[in-house]
N, CA, C and O atoms as a GROMACS GRO file, in nm:
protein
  244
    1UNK      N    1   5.189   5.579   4.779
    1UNK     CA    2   5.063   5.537   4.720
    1UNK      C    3   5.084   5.403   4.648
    1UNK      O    4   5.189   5.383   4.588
    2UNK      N    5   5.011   5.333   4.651
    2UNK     CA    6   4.962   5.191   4.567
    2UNK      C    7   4.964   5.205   4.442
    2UNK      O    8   4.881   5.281   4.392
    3UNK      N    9   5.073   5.123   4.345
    3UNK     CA   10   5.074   5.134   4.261
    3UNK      C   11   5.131   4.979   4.213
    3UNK      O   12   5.209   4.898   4.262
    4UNK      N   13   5.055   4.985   4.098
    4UNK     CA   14   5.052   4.803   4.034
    4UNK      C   15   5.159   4.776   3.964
    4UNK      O   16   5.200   4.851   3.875
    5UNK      N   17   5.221   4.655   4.001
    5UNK     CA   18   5.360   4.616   3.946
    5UNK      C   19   5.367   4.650   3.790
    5UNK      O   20   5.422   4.731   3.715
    6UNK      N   21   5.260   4.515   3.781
    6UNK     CA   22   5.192   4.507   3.611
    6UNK      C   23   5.058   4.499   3.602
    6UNK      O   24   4.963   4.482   3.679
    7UNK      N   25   5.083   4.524   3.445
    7UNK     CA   26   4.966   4.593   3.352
    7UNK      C   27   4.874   4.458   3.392
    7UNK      O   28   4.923   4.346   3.412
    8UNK      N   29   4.777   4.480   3.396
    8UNK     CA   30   4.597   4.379   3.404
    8UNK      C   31   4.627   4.337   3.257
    8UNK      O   32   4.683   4.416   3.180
    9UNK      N   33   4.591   4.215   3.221
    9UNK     CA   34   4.609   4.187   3.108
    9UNK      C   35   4.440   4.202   3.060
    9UNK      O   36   4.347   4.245   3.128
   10UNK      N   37   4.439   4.161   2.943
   10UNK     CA   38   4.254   4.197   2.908
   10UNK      C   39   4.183   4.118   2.896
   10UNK      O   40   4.062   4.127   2.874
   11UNK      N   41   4.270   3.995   2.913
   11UNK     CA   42   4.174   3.850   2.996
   11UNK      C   43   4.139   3.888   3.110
   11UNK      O   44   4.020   3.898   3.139
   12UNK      N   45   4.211   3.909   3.175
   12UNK     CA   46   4.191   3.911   3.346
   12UNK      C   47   4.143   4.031   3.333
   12UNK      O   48   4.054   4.000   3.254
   13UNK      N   49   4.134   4.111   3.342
   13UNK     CA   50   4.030   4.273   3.327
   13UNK      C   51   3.883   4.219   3.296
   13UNK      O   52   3.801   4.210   3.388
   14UNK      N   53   3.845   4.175   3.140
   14UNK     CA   54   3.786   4.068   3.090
   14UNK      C   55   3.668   4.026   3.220
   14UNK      O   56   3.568   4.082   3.265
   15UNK      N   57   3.728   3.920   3.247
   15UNK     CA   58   3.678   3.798   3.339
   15UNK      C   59   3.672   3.867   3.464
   15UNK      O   60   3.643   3.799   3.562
   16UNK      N   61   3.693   3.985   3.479
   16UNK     CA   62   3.664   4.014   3.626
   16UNK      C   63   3.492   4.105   3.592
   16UNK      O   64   3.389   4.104   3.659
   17UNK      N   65   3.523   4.169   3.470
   17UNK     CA   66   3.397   4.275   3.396
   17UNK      C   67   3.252   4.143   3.371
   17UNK      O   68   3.131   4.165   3.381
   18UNK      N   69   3.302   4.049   3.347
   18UNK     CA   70   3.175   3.936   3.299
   18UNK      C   71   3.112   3.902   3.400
   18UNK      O   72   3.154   3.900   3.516
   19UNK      N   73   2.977   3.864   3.348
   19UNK     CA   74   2.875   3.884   3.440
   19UNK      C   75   2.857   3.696   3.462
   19UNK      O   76   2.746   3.643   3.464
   20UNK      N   77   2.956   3.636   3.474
   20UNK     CA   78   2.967   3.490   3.501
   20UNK      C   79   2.942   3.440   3.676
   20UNK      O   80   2.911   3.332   3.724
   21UNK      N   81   2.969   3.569   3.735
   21UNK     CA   82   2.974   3.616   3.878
   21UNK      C   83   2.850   3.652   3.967
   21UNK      O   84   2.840   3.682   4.086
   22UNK      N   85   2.791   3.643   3.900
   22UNK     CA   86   2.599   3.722   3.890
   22UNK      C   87   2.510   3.580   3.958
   22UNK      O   88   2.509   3.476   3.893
   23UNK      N   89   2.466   3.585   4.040
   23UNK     CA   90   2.327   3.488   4.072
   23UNK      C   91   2.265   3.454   4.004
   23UNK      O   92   2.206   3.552   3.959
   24UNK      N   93   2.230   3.361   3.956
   24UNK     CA   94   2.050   3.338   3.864
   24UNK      C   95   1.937   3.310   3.950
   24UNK      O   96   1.933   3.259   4.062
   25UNK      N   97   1.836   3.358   3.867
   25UNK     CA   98   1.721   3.304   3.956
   25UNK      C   99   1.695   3.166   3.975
   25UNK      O  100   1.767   3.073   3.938
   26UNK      N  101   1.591   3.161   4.034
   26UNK     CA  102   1.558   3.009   4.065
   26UNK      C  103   1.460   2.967   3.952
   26UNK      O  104   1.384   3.044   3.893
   27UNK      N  105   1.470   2.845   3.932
   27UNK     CA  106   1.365   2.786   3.817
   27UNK      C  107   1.240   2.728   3.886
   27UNK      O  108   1.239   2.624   3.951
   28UNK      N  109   1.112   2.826   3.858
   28UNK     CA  110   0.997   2.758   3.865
   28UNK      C  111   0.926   2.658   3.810
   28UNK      O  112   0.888   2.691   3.698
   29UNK      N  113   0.888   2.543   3.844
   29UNK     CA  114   0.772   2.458   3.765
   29UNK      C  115   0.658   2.484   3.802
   29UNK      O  116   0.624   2.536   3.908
   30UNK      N  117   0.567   2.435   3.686
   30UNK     CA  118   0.411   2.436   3.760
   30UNK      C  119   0.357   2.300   3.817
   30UNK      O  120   0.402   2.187   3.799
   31UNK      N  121   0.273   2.332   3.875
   31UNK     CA  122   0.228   2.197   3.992
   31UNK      C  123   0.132   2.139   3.902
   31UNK      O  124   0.044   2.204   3.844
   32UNK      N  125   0.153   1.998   3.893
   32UNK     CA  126   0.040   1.912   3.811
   32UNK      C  127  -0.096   1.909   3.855
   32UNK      O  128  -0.193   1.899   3.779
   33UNK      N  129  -0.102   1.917   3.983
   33UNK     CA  130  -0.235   1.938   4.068
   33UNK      C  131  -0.307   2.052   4.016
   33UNK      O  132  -0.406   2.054   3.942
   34UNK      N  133  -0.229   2.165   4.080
   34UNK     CA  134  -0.330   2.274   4.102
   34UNK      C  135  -0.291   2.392   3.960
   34UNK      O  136  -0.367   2.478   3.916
   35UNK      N  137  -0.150   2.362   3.912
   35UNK     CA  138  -0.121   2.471   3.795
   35UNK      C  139  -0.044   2.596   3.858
   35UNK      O  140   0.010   2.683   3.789
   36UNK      N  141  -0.046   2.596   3.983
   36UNK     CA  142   0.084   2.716   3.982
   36UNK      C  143   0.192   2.696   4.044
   36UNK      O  144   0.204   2.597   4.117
   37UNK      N  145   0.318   2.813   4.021
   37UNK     CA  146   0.428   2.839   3.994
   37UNK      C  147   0.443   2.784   4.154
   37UNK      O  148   0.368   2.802   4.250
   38UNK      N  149   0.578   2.704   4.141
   38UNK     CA  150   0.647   2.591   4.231
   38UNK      C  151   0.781   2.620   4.264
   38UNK      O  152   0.801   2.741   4.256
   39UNK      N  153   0.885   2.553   4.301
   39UNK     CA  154   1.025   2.509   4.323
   39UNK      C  155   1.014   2.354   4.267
   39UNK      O  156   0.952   2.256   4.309
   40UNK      N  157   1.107   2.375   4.147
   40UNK     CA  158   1.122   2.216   4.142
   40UNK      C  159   1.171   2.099   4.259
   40UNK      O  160   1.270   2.136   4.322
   41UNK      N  161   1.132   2.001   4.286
   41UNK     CA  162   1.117   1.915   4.390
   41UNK      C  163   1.097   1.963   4.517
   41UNK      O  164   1.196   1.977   4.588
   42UNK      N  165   0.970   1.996   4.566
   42UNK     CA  166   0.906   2.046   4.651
   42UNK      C  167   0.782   2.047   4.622
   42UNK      O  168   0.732   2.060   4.510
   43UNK      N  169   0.704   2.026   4.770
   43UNK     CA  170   0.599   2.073   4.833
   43UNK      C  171   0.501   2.158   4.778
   43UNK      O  172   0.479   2.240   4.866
   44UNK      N  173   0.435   2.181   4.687
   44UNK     CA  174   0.360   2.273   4.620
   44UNK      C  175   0.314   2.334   4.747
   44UNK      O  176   0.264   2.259   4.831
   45UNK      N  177   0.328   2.505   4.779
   45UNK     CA  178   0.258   2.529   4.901
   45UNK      C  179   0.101   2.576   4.857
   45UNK      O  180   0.019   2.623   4.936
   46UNK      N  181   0.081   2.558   4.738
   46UNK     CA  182  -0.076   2.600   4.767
   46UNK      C  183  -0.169   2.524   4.770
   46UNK      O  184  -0.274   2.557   4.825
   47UNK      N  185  -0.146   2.363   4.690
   47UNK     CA  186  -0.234   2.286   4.707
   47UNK      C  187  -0.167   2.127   4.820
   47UNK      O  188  -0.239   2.039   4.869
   48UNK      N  189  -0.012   2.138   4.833
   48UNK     CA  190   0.022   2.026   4.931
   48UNK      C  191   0.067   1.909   4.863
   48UNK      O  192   0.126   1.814   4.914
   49UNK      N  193   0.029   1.925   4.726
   49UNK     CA  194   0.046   1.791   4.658
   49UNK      C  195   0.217   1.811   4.620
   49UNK      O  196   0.283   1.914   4.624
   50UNK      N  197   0.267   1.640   4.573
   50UNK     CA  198   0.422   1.636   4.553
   50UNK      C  199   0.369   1.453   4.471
   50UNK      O  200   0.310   1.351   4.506
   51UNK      N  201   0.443   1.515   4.341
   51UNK     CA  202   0.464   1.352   4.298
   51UNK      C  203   0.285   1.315   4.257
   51UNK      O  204   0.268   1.194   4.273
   52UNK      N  205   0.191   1.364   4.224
   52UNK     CA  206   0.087   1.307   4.276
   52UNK      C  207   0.067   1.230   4.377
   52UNK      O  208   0.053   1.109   4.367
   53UNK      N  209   0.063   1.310   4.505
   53UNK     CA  210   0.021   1.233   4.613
   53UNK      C  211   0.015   1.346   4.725
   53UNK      O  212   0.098   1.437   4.734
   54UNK      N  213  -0.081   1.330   4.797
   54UNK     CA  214  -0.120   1.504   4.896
   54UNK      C  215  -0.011   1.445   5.036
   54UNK      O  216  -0.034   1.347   5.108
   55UNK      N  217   0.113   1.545   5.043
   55UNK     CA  218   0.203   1.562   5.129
   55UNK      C  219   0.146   1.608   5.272
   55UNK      O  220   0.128   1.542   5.374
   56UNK      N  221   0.122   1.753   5.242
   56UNK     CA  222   0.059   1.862   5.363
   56UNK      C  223  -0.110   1.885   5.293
   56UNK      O  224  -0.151   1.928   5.185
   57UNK      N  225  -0.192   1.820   5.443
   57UNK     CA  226  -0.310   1.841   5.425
   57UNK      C  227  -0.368   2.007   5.446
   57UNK      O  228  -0.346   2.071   5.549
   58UNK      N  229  -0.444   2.060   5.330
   58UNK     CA  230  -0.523   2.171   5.370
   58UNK      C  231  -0.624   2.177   5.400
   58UNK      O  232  -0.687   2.275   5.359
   59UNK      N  233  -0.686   2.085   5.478
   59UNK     CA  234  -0.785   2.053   5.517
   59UNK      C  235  -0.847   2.109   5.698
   59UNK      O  236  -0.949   2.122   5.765
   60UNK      N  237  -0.709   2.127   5.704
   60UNK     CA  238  -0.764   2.174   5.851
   60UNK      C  239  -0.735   2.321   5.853
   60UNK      O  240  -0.763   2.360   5.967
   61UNK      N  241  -0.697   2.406   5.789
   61UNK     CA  242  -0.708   2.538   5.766
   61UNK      C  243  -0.910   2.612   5.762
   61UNK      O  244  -0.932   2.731   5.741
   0.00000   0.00000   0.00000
């Protein structure tokens, strides 16, 4: 059977238990245009606008 040379020290035990390892979410902005929740630097998909200036027209929907 598998058995460990040496002892885990309680740094390394530590740093393996911390949640430094974990994903974060993504950070939303709101769109100056229309007011809702975005991806910073991107395409607002509900109104098209970026930068003040209309990217993707919704006009032909």
């Amino acid at each position: 059977m598998a058995v460990p040379k040496r002892k885990v020290s309680r740094t390394r035990r530590d740093k393996r238990r911390s949640n430094v390892w974990k994903l974060s979410a993504p950070a939303f902005s709101r769109c100056r245009h229309c007011g809702e929740l975005k991806l910073s630097h991107r395409v607002c998909p509900n109104c098209g606008y970026y930068k003040d200036k209309v990217v993707i027209s919704k006009e032909a929907d």
